[in-house]
Backbone as JSON, one array per atom type, in Angstrom:
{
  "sequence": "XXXXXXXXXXXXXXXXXXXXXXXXXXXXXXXXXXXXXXXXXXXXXXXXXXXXXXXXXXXXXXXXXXXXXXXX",
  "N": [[11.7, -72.06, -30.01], [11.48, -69.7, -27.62], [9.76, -67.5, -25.25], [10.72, -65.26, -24.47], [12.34, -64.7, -27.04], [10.62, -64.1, -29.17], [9.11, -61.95, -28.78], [9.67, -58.65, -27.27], [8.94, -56.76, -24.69], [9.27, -53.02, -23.85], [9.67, -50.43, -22.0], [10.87, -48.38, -23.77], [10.12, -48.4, -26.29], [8.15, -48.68, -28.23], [6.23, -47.2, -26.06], [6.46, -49.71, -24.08], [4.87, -51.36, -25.43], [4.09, -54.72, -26.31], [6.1, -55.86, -28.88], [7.14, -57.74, -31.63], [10.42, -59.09, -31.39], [13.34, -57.49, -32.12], [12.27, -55.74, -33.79], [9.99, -52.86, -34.22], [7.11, -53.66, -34.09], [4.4, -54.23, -33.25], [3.32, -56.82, -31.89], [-0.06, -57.06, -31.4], [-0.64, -55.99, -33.97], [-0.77, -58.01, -36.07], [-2.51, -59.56, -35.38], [-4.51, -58.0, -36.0], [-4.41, -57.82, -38.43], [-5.05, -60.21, -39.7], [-7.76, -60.62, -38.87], [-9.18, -58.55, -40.09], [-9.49, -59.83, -42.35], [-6.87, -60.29, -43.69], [-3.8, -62.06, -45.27], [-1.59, -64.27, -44.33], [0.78, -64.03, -45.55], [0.4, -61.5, -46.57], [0.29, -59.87, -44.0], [3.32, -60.05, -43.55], [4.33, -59.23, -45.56], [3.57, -56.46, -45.67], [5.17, -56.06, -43.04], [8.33, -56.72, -43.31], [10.27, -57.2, -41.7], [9.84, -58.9, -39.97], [10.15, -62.36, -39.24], [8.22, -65.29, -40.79], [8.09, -67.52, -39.34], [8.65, -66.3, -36.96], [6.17, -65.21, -36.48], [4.51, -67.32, -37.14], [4.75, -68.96, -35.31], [4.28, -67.49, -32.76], [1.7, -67.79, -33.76], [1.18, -70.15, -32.9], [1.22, -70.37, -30.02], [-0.41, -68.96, -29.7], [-2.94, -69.89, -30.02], [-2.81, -72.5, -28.72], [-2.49, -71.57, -26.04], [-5.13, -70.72, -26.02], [-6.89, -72.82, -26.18], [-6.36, -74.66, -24.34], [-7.34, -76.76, -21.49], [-8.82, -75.4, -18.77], [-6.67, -74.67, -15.22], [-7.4, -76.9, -12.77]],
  "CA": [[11.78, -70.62, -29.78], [11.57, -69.23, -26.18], [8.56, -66.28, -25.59], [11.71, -64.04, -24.68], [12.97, -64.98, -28.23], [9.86, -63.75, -30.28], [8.71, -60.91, -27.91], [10.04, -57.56, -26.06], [8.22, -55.27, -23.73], [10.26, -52.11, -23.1], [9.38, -48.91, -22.39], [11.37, -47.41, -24.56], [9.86, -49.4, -27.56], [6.22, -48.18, -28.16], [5.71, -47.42, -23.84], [6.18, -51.04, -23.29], [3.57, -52.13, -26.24], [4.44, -55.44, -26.81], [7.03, -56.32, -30.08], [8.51, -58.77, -32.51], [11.68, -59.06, -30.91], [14.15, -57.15, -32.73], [11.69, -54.56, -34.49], [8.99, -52.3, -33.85], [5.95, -54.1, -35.15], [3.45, -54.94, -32.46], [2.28, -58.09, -32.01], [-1.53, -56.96, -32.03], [-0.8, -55.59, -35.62], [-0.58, -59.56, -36.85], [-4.01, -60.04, -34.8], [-5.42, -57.17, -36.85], [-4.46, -57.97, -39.87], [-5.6, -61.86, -39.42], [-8.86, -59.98, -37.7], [-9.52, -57.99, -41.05], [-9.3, -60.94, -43.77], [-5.42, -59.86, -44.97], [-3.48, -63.14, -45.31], [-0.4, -63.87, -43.28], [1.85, -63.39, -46.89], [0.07, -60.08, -46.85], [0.89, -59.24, -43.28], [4.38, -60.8, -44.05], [4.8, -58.35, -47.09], [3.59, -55.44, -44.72], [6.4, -56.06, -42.12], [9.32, -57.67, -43.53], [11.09, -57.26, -40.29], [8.96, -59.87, -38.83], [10.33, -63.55, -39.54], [7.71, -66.26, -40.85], [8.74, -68.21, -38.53], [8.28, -65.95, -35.61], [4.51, -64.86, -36.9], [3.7, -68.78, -37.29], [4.99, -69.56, -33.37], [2.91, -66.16, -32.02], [-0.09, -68.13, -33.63], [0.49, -71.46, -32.43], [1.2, -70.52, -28.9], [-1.9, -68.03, -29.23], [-3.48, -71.21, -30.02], [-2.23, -73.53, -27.78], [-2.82, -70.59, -24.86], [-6.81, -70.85, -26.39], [-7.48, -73.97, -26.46], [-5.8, -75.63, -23.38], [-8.19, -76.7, -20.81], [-8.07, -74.57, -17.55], [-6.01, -75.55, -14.64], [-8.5, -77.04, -11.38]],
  "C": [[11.06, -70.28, -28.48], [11.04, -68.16, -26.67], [9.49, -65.2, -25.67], [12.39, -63.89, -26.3], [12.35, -64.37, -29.69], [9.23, -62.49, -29.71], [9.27, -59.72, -26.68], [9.01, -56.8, -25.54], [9.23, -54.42, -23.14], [9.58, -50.91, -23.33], [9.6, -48.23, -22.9], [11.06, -47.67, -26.21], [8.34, -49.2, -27.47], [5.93, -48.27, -26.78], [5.19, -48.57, -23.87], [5.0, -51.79, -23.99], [4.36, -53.78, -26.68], [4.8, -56.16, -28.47], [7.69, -57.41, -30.69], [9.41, -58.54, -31.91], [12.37, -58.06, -32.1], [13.67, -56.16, -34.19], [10.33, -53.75, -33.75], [7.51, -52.31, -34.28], [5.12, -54.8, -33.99], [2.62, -56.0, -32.78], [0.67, -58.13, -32.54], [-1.96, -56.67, -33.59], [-1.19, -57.14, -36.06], [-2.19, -59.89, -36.51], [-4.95, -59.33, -36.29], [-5.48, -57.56, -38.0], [-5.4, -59.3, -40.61], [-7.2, -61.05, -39.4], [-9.92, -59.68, -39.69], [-9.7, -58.35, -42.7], [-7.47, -60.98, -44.62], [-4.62, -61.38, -44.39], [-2.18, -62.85, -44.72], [0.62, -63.57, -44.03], [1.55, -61.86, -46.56], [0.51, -59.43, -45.62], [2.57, -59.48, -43.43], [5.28, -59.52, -44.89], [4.58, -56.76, -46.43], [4.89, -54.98, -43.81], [7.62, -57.28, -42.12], [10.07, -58.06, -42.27], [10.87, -58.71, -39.31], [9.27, -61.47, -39.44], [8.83, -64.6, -40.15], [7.52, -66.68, -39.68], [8.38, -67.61, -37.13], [6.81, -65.47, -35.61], [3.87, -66.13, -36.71], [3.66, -69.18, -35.89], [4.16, -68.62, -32.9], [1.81, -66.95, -32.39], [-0.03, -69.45, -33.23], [0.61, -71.61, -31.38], [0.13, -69.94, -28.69], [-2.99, -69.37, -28.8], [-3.69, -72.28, -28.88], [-3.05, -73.3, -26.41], [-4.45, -70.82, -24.91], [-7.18, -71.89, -26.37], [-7.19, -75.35, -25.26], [-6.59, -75.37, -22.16], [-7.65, -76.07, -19.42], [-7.74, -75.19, -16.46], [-7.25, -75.65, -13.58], [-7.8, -76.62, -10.3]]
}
């Protein structure tokens, strides 16, 4: 899955807040929820809209993005 594939920015879509592809459920919501102890079923069950699948890739590129040593 390609970042264009799990993520829109449009202005016309929360002024350009970054989205699940193909709903209106901001990414940072998933942070928050994670952030605040609620389990990823529980965000899951919050915003059906939002694939598994595309919630699990947002955290393992978050990941990935965090943890990969910086370029020299």
């Amino acid at each position: 899955m390609k970042a264009n594939d799990l993520i829109t920015v449009d202005p016309e879509i929360l002024g350009g807040t970054p989205v699940f592809k193909g709903t209106r459920v901001p990414v940072k919501t998933l942070f928050d929820y994670l952030e605040d102890n609620y389990s990823l079923d529980e965000f899951l069950e919050c915003f059906p809209s939002v694939t598994r699948r595309m919630a699990c890739t947002i955290l393992e590129r978050s990941e990935s993005a965090l943890l990969e040593p910086a370029a020299a």
